[in-house]
C-alpha positions as CSV (number, residue, x, y, z in Angstrom):
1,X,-73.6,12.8,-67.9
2,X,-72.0,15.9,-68.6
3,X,-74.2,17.9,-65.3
4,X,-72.3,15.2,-63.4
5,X,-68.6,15.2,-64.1
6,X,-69.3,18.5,-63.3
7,X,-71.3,17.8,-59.8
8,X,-68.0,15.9,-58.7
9,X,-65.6,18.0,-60.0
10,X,-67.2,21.2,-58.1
11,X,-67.5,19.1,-54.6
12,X,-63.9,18.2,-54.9
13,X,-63.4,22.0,-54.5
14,X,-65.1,22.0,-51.5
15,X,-62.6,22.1,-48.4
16,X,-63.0,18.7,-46.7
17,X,-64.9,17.2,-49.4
18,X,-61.9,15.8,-51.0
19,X,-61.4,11.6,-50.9
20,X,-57.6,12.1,-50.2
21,X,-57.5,12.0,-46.0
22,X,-54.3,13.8,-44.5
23,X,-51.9,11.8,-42.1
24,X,-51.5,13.4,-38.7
25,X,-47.9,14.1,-37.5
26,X,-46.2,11.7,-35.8
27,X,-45.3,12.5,-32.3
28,X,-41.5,13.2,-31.5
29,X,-40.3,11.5,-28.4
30,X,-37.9,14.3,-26.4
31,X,-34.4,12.9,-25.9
32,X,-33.5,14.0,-22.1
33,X,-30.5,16.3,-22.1
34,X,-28.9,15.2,-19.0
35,X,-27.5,12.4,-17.3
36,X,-26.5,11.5,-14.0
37,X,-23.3,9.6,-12.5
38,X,-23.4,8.0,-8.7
39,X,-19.7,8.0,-7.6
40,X,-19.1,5.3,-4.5
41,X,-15.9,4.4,-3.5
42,X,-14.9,1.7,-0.7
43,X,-13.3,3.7,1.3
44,X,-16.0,6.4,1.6
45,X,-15.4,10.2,1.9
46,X,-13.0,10.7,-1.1
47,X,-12.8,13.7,-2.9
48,X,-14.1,13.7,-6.4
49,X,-12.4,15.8,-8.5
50,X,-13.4,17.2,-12.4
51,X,-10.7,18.0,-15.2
52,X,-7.8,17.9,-12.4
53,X,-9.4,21.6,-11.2
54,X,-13.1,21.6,-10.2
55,X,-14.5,19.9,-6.4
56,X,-17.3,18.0,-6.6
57,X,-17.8,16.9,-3.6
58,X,-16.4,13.6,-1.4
59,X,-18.1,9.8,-1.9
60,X,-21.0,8.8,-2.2
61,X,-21.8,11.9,-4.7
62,X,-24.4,11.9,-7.3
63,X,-23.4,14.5,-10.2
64,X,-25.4,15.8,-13.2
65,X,-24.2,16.7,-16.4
66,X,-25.4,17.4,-20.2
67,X,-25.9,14.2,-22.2
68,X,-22.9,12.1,-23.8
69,X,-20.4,14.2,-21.9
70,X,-17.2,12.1,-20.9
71,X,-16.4,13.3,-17.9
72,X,-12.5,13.0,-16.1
73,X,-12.9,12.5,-12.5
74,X,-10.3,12.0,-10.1
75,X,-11.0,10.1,-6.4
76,X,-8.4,11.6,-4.4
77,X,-8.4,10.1,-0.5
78,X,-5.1,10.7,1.7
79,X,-3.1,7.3,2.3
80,X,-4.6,5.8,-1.0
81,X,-3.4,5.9,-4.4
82,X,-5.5,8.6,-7.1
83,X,-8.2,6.6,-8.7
84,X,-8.9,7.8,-12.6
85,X,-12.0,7.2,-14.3
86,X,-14.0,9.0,-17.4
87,X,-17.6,8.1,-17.1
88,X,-19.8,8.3,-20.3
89,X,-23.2,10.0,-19.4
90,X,-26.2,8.5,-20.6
91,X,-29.4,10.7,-21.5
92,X,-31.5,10.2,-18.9
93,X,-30.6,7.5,-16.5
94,X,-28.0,7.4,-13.6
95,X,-24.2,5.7,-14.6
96,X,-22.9,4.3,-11.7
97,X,-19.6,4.4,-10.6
98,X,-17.7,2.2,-8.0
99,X,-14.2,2.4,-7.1
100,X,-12.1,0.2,-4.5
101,X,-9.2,2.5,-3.6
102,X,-5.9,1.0,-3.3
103,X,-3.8,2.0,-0.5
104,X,0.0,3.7,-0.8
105,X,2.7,1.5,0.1
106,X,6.2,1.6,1.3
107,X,8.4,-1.3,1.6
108,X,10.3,-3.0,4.1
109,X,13.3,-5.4,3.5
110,X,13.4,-7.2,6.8
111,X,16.4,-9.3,7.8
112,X,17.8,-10.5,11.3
113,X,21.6,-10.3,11.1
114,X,22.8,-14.3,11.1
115,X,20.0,-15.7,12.0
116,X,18.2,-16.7,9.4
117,X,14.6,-18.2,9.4
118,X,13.3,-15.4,12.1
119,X,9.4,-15.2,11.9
120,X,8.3,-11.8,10.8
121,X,5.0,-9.9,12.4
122,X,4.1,-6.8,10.8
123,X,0.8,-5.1,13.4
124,X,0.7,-8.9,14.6
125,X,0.0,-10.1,11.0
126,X,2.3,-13.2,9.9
127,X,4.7,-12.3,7.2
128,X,7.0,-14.8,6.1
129,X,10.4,-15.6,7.1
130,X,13.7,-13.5,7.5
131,X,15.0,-12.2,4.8
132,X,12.5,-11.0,3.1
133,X,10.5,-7.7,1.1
134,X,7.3,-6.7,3.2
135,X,5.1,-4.1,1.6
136,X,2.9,-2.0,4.5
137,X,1.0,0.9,4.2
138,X,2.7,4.4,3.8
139,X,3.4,6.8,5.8
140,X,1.9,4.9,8.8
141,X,3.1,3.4,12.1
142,X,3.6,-0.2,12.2
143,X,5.3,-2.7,15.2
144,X,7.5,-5.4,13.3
145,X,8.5,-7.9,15.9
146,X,11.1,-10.7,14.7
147,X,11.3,-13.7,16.6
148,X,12.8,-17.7,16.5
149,X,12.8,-20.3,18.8
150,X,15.9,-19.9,20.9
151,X,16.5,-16.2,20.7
152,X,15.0,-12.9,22.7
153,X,12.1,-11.7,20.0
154,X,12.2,-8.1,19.2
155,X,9.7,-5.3,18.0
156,X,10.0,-1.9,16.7
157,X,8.2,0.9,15.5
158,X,8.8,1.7,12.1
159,X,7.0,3.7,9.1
160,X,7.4,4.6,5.2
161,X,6.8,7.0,2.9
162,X,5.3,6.2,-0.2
163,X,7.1,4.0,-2.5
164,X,10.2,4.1,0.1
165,X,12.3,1.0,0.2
166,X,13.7,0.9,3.8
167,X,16.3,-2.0,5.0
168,X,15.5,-3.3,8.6
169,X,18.2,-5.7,10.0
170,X,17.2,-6.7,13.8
171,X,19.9,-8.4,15.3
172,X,18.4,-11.5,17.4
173,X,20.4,-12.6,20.6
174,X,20.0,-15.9,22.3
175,X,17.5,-16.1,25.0
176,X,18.4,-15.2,29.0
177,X,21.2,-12.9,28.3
178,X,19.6,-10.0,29.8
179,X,18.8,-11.6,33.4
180,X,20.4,-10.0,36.6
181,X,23.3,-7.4,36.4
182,X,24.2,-6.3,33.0
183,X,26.8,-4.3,30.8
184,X,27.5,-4.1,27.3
185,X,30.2,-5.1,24.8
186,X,30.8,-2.9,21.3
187,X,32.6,-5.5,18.7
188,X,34.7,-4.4,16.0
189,X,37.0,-6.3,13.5
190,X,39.3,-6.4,10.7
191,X,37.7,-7.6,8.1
192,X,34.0,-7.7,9.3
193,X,33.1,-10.7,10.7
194,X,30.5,-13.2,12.0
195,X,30.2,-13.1,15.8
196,X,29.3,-16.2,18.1
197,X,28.9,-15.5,21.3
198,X,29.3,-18.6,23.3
199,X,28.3,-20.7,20.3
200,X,25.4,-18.8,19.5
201,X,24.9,-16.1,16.5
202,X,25.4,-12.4,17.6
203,X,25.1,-10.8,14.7
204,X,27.8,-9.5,12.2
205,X,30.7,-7.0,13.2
206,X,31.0,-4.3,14.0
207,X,28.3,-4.6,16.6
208,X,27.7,-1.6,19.2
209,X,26.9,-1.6,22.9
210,X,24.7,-5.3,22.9
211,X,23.2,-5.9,26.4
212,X,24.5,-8.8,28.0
213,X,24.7,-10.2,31.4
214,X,27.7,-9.3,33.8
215,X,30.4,-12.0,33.1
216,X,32.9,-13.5,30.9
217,X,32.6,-14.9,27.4
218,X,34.2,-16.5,24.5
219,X,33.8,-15.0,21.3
220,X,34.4,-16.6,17.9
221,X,35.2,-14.2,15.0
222,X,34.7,-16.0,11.9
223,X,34.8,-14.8,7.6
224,X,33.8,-17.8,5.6
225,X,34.6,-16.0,2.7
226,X,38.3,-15.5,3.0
227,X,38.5,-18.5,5.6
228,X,39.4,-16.1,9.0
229,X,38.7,-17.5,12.4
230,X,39.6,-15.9,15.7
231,X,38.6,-17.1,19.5
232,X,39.1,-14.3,21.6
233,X,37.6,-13.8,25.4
234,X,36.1,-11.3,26.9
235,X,34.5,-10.2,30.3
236,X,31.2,-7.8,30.1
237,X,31.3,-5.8,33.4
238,X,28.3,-4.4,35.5
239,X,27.0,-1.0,33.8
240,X,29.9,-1.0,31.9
241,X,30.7,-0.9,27.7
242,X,33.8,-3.0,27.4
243,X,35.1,-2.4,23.9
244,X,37.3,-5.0,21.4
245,X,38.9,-5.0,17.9
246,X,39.4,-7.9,16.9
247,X,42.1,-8.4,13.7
248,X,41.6,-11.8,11.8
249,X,44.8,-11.7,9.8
């Protein structure tokens, strides 16, 4: 017995011979050290911008950087306002990252003297009655036409700057006052006043150098507020301003 204890003993000695079997080392999976982030924005073609400093390029851009890296972008596009965003980027896959950019606006207070009630066009678009706050983009050219039933329509060209707040008052006039020979009639009084010509709304005083057609009219001068009326008459003469001042007291 004793030859073999010692048999057993010697073999367990012998390199590979031993009944312990090592485990082999588990395989490590690399963690990719980058990441990608797709940049789109609606408009295209903006400029993406890193840390306020560094160009990356204009949407759609695709940009690689090292693994859980925040990045600060900036989508810069002229006419829209400066999209923000700080994408997280993922080890190995591609972060998208979609922006709608929202354009700069001004706004517009339109209002049509008297009349109120005047349909408001902005590029042909339907805006609402007169008075009333129209926001349109900035720094822009747009046609705002007022018009009502009754009274001439008019349009003008008009643009803001960003965040502007312009006052627009177009001053409707009734409809056929500008057929055949015309002159025009500059209305001033003391205190300002509403002006009626020939029943209908003018507009409120002092009005300068209105169109009207070559004859005579009657004019009613009136202040609600401190309870003024005046009836005065007038005669508009052919390629001629004829001027009055008008005193309610």
């Amino acid at each position: 017995m004793t030859g073999r204890w010692l048999l057993i003993a010697a073999l367990a000695l012998v390199p590979g011979c031993s009944r312990e079997t090592k485990k082999a080392p588990e395989k490590k999976t690399a963690v990719p050290e980058t990441g990608k982030v797709r940049i789109t924005t609606v408009p295209a073609g903006a400029v993406v911008i890193e840390g306020g400093e560094r160009r990356l390029g204009r949407t759609p851009v695709t940009v690689t950087r090292p693994a859980f890296e925040r990045l600060d972008l900036q989508l810069v596009k002229e006419g829209y306002r400066i999209h923000r965003a700080r994408p997280l980027v993922e080890p190995g896959r591609t972060v998208p990252l979609h922006a709608v950019l929202n354009r700069q606006t001004g706004e517009l207070i339109v209002r049509s003297g008297i009349v109120r009630g005047a349909r408001i066009l902005v590029d042909g678009k339907d805006h609402g009655k007169t008075p009333k706050r129209v926001y349109v983009t900035a720094d822009q050219r747009h046609m705002v036409e007022v018009r009502k039933p009754g009274m001439r329509s008019r349009a003008l060209e008009i643009s803001v700057a960003a965040g502007e707040k312009r006052e627009v008052d177009v001053k409707l006039s009734p409809e056929g006052l500008r057929a055949g020979p015309s002159g025009w009639l500059t209305v001033r009084s003391t205190p300002p006043a509403l002006v009626y010509l020939d029943g209908s709304p003018l507009g409120s005083s002092p009005l300068t150098r209105i169109q009207l057609p070559a004859r005579r009219y009657k004019l009613t001068l009136a202040n609600p507020t401190l309870r003024l009326k005046k009836v005065v008459h007038v005669t508009v003469r052919r390629n001629r301003t004829e001027e009055i001042d008008v005193n309610l007291r």
